[in-house]
C-alpha positions as CSV (number, residue, x, y, z in Angstrom):
1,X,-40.0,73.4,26.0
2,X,-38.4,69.9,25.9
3,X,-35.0,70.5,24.9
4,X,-33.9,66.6,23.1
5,X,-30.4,66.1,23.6
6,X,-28.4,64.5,20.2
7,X,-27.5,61.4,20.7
8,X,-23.6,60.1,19.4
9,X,-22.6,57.1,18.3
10,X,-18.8,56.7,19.2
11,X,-18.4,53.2,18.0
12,X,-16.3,53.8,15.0
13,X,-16.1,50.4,14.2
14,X,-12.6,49.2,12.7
15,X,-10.3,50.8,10.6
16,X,-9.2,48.9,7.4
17,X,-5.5,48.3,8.9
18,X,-7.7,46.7,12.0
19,X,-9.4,44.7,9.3
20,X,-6.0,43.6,7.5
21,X,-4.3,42.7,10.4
22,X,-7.4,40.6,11.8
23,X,-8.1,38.9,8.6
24,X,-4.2,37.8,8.5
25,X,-4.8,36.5,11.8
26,X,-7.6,34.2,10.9
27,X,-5.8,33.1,7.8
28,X,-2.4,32.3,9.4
29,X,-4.8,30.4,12.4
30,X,-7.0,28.4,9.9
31,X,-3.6,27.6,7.6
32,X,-2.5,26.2,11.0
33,X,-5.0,24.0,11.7
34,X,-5.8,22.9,8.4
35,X,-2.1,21.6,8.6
36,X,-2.7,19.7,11.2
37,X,-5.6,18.3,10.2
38,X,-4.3,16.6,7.3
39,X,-1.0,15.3,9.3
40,X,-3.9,13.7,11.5
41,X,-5.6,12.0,8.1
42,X,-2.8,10.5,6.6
43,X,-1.7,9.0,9.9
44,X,-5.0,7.6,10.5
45,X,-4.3,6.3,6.5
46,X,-1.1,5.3,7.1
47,X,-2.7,3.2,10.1
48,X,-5.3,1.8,7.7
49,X,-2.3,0.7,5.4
50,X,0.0,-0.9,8.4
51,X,-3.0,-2.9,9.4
52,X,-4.1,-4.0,5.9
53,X,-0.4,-5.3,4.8
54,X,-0.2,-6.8,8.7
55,X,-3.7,-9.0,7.5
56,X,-1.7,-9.2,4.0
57,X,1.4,-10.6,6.2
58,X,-0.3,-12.9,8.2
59,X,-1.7,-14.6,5.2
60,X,1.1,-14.8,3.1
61,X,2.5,-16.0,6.2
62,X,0.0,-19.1,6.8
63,X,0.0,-20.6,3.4
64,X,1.7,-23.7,2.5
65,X,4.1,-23.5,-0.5
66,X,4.7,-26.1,-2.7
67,X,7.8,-27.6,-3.3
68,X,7.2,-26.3,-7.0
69,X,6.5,-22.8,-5.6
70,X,5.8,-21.0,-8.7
71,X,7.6,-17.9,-8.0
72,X,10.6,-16.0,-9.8
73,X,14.4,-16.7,-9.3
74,X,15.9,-14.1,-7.8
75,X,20.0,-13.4,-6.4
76,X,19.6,-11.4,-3.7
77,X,22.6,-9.8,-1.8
78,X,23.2,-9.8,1.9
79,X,23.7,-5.8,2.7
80,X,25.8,-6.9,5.2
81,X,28.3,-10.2,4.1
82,X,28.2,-9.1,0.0
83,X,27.2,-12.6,-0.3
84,X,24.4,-13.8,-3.1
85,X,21.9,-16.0,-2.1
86,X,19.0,-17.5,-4.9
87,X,15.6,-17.4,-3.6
88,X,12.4,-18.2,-5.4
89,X,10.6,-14.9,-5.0
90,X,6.7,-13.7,-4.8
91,X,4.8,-10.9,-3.7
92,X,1.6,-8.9,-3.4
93,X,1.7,-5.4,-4.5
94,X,-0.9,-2.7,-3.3
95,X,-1.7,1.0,-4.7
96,X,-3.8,3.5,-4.7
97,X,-5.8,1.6,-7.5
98,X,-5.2,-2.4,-7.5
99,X,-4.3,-5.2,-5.4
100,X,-1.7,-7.4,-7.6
101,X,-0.4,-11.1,-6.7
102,X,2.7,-12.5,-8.3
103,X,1.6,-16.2,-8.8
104,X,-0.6,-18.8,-7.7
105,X,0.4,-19.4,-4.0
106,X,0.0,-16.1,-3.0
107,X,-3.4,-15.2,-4.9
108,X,-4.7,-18.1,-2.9
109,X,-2.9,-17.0,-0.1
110,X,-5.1,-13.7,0.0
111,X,-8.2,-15.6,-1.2
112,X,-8.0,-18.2,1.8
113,X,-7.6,-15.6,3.9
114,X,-10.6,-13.8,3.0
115,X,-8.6,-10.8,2.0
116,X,-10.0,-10.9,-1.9
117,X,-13.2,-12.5,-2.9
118,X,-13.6,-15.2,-6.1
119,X,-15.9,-17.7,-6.5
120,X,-15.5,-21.5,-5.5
121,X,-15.0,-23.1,-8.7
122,X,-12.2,-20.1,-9.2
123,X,-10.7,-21.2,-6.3
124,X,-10.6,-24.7,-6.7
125,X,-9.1,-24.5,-10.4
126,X,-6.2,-22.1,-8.4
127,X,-5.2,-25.0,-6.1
128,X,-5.4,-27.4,-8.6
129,X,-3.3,-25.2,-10.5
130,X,-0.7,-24.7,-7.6
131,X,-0.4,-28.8,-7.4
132,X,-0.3,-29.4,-10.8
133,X,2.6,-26.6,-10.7
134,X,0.4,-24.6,-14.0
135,X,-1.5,-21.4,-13.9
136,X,-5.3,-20.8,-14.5
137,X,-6.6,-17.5,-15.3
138,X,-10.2,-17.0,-15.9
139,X,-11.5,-15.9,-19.0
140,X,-14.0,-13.6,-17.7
141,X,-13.5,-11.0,-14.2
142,X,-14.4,-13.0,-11.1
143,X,-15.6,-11.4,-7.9
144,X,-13.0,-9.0,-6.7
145,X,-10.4,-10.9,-9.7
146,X,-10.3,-8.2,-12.6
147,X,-8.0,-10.4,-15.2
148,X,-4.2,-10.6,-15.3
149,X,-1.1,-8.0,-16.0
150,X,0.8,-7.9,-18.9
151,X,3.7,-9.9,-16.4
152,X,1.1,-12.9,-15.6
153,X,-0.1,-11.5,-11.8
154,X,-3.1,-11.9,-10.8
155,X,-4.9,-8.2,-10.5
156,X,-7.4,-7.7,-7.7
157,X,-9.9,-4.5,-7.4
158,X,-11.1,-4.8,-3.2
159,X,-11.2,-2.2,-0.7
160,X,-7.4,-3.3,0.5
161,X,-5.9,-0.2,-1.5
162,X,-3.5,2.7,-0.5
163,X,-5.0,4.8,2.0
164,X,-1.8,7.3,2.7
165,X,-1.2,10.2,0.7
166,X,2.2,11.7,1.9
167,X,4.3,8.5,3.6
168,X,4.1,6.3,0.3
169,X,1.9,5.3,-2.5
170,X,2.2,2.0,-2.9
171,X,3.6,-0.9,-1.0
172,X,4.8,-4.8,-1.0
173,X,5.1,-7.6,1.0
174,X,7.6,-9.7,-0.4
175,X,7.3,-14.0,0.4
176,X,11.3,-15.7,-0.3
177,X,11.0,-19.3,-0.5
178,X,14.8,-20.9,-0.2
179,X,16.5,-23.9,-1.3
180,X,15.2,-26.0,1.9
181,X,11.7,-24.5,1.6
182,X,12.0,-22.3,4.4
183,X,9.9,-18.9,3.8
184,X,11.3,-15.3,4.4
185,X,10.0,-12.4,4.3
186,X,10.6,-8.9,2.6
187,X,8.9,-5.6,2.2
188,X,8.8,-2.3,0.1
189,X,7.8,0.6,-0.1
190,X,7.7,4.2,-2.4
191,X,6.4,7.6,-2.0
192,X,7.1,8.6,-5.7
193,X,5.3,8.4,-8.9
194,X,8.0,7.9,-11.4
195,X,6.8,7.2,-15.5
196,X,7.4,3.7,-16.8
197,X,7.3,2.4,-13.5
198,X,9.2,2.4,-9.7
199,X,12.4,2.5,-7.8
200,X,12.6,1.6,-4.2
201,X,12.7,4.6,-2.0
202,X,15.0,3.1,0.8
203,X,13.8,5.4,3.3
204,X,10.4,4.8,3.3
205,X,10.8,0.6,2.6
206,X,12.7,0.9,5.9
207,X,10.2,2.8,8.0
208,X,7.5,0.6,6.4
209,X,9.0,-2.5,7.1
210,X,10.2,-1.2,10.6
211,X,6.3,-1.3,11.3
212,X,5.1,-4.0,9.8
213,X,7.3,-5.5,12.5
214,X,9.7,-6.7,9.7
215,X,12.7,-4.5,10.7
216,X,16.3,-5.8,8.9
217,X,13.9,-8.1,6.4
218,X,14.8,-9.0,2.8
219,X,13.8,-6.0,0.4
220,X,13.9,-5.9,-3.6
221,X,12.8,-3.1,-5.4
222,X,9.2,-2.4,-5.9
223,X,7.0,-3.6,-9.0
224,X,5.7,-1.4,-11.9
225,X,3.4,1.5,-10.4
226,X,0.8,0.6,-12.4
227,X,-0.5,-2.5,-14.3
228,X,-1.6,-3.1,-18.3
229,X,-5.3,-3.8,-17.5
């Protein structure tokens, strides 16, 4: 007679305080990574935004102002004499939403440098406009032109918007035209939403500005975070 022998399974697999501890494990590894990976993103964003307001820079940059540069007066005091100077002030404001310029100059600043798109009879009546030392809004939306703000800027919906999540939320480059005509430049930044509208966040206007190559530039708080449509 064939005696069978009885076969034993000693794999007892784990216990549930194995389990625990190997499940915290994973969780504390993924929690790790998943950190990292979103510090990655929003520099990658925050390198979208650098390069966008470096194209935004350049073309405020290459534009001719007129004499009758339509901007706002503004005093603006020297952090470091205390002494006022009077400027006559633009910008062009981006969020996460909108793409906003102060006046004329600059909205055709942006549009001749192919950084928002309107059609040709738009942008002819702007630079007539900008001579004439008037304003022209169209009646209607116009390519990427959506209408105008409740202050009289020219609102813009293009793919130029605010990439970074963490760093800030909305920025500005800033365009000073002085008593000679000679152009400066300024820019802001803010990482907080704030109701009714925004401070400057000094912090982050001085790192932005530090990258945008604009280190010890002119800076005024930011505009409104976001626009009456």
């Amino acid at each position: 007679m064939i005696k069978r022998l009885k076969k034993y399974d000693n794999n007892e697999g784990f216990t549930l305080v194995e389990l625990i501890i190997v499940i915290a494990i994973m969780a504390i590894l993924a929690s790790a990574i998943g950190v990292s990976v979103i510090r990655y993103i929003d520099k990658a964003r925050q390198s979208m935004d650098i390069n966008n307001a470096k194209l935004i820079k350049d073309a405020v940059t290459a534009h001719a102002y007129p004499s009758n540069y339509q901007g706002e007066t503004v005093n603006y005091k020297d952090p470091e004499t205390g002494q006022y100077e009077t400027y006559t002030r633009g910008w062009v404001y981006v969020d996460q939403y909108e793409i906003r310029c102060s006046d004329v100059s600059t909205a055709l600043a942006m549009i001749d440098a192919g950084l928002v798109h309107v059609s040709d009879d738009f942008a002819v009546k702007l630079a007539e406009a900008e001579e004439d030392g008037t304003t022209y809004f169209p009646s209607a939306p116009d390519g990427d032109y959506v209408g105008k703000t409740k202050n009289n800027e020219y609102l813009f919906d293009n793919k130029i918007k605010v990439h970074a999540r963490t760093a800030w939320n909305t920025y500005q480059l800033d365009v000073y035209i002085d008593d000679i005509g000679e152009l400066h430049l300024g820019a802001s930044a803010s990482n907080t939403i704030r109701k009714g509208g925004h401070e400057k966040d000094k912090k982050t206007a001085q790192m932005f500005a530090e990258r945008l190559g604009l280190d010890g530039s002119k800076a005024t708080p930011i505009g409104p975070q976001n626009s009456a449509r």
